[in-house]
C-alpha positions as CSV (number, residue, x, y, z in Angstrom):
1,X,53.7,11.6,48.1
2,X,50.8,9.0,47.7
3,X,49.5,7.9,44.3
4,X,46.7,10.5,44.4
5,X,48.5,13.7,45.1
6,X,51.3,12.1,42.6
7,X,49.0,11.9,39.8
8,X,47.3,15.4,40.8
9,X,51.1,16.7,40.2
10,X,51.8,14.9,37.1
11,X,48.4,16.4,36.0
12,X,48.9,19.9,36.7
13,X,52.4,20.1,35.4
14,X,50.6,19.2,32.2
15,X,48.9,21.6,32.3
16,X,51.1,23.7,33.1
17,X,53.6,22.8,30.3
18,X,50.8,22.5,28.1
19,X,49.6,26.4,28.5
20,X,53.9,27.9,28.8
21,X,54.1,26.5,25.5
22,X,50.9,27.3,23.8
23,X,52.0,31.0,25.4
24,X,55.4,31.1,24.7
25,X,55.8,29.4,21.1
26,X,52.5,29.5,19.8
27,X,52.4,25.4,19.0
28,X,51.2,22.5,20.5
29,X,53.2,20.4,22.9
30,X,53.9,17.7,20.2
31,X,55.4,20.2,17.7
32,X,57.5,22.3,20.3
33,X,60.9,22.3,20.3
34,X,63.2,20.0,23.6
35,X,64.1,23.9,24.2
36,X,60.8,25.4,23.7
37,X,59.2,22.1,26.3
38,X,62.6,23.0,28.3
39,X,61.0,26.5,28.6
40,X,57.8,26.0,29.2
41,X,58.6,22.9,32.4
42,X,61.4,25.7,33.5
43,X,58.3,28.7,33.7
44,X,55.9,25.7,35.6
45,X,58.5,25.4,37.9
46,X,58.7,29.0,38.3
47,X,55.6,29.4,39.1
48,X,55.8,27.1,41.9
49,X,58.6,28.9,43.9
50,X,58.1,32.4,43.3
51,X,55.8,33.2,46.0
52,X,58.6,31.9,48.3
53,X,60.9,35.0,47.7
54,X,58.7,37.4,48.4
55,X,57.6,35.4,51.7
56,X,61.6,35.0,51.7
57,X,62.3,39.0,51.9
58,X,59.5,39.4,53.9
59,X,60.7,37.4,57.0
60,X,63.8,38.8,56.1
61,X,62.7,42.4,56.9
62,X,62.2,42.0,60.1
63,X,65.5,41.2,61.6
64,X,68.7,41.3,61.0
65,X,70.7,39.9,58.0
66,X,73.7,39.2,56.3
67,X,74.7,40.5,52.6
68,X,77.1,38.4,50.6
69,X,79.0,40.1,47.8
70,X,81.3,38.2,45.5
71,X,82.4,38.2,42.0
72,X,81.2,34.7,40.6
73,X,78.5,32.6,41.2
74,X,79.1,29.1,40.0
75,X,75.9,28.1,40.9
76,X,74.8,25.3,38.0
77,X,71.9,24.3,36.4
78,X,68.4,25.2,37.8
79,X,66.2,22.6,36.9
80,X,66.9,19.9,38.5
81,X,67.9,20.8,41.7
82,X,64.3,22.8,41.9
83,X,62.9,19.7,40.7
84,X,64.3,18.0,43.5
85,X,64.0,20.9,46.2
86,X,60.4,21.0,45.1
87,X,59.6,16.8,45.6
88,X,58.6,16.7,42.1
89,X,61.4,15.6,39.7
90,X,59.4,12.1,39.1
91,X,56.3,13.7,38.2
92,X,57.9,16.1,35.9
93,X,59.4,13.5,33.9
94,X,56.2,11.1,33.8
95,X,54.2,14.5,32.7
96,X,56.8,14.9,30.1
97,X,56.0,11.7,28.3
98,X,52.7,12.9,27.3
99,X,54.4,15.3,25.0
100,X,57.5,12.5,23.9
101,X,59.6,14.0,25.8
102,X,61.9,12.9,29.4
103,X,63.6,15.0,31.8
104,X,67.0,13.7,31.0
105,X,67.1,15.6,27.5
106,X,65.6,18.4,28.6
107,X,68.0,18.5,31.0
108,X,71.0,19.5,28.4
109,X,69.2,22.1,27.1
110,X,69.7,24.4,30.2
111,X,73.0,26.6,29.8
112,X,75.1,26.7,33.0
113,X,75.1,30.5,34.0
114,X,78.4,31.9,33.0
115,X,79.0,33.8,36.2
116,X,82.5,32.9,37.0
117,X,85.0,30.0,36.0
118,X,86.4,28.8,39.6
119,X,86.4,28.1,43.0
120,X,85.7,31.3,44.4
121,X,82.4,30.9,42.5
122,X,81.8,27.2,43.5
123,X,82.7,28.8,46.9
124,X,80.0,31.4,46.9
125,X,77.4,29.3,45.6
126,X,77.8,26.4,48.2
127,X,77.8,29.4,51.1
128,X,74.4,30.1,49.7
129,X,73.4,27.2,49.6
130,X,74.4,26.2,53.3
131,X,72.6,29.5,54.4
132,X,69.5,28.2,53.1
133,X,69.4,24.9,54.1
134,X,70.0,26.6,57.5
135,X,67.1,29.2,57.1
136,X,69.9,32.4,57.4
137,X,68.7,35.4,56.5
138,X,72.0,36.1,54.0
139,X,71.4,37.4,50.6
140,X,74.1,37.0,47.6
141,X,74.5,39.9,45.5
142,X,77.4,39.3,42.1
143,X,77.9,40.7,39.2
144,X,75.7,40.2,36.0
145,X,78.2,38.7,33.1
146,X,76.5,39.6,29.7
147,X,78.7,36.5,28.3
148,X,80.2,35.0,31.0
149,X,83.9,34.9,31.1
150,X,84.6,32.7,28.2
151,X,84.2,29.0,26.5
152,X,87.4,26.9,25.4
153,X,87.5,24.8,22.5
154,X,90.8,23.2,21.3
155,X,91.2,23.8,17.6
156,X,94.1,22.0,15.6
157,X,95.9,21.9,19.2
158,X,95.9,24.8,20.8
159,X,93.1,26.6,22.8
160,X,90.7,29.3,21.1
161,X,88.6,31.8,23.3
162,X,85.0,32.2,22.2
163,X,82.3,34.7,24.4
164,X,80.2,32.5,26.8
165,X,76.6,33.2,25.3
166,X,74.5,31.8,27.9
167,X,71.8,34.7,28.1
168,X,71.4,34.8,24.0
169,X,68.1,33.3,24.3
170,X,67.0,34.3,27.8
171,X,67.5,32.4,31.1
172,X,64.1,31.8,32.5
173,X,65.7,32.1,35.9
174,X,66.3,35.6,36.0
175,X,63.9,38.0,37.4
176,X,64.9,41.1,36.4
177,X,64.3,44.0,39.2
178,X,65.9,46.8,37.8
179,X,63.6,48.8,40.4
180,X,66.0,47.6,43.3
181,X,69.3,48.4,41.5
């Protein structure tokens, strides 16, 4: 990317963040939370690769393709790798500094989706992944885990359970479609 269409990046994921927050908390970029900024860079990003699914399922429609079922999806943070998928993980974090933040702590504010806890999960994910970078018409279908399967903490030595809360507050990267259920 040359220095002109970097800094027209940098510029309108400003903007960008600038207006998610202003719409999603109500406060300036300064006063907004590392989750609320988190939100608001997550929903700019968004914005930039939603019309690919529906040029996605379009292509998809007219030819044959494969439908993946399986349990778990251990699929990982978002951010990043769309950052990266997208060309524009430098200019996010330079367009970050303008409201004193950086993409590395925003990074830790993204929840890893609970939607499995092993290789089957890893498995699935990577198979997805392979079928894109391949341009494979497949489609993964799982199950939606209200809390995951669980976290483990070690207390006094010995393991306690505790529910997996990753979609308390939301996950941006969910598009809900109940009309195709």
């Amino acid at each position: 990317m040359d220095k002109l269409n970097t800094a027209q990046a940098v510029t309108a994921l400003k903007d960008d963040i600038r207006k998610f927050i202003a719409a999603g908390s109500g406060k300036r970029p300064e006063a907004a939370t590392k989750y609320e900024k988190w939100i608001a860079l997550t929903k700019a990003v968004m914005s930039r690769i939603g019309h690919n699914w529906y040029d996605t399922n379009e292509n998809y429609a007219k030819g044959r393709q494969a439908h993946y079922f399986s349990a778990e999806f251990l699929v990982g943070r978002s951010l990043v790798n769309n950052l990266i998928n997208l060309g524009i993980y430098e200019e996010a974090d330079e367009a970050l500094k303008e409201f004193g933040a950086s993409l590395a702590e925003l990074e830790d504010q993204e929840s890893d989706p609970g939607l499995g806890n092993g290789g089957l999960g890893r498995l699935a994910a990577c198979f997805l992944d392979s079928a894109a970078t391949h341009d494979l018409p497949v489609t993964g279908y799982g199950i939606m885990y209200r809390y995951g399967l669980f976290r483990q903490e070690i207390e006094d030595g010995f393991q306690k359970e505790y529910p997996d809360t990753w979609r308390e507050k939301g996950y941006p990267w969910m598009v809900r479609r109940d009309e195709l259920s």
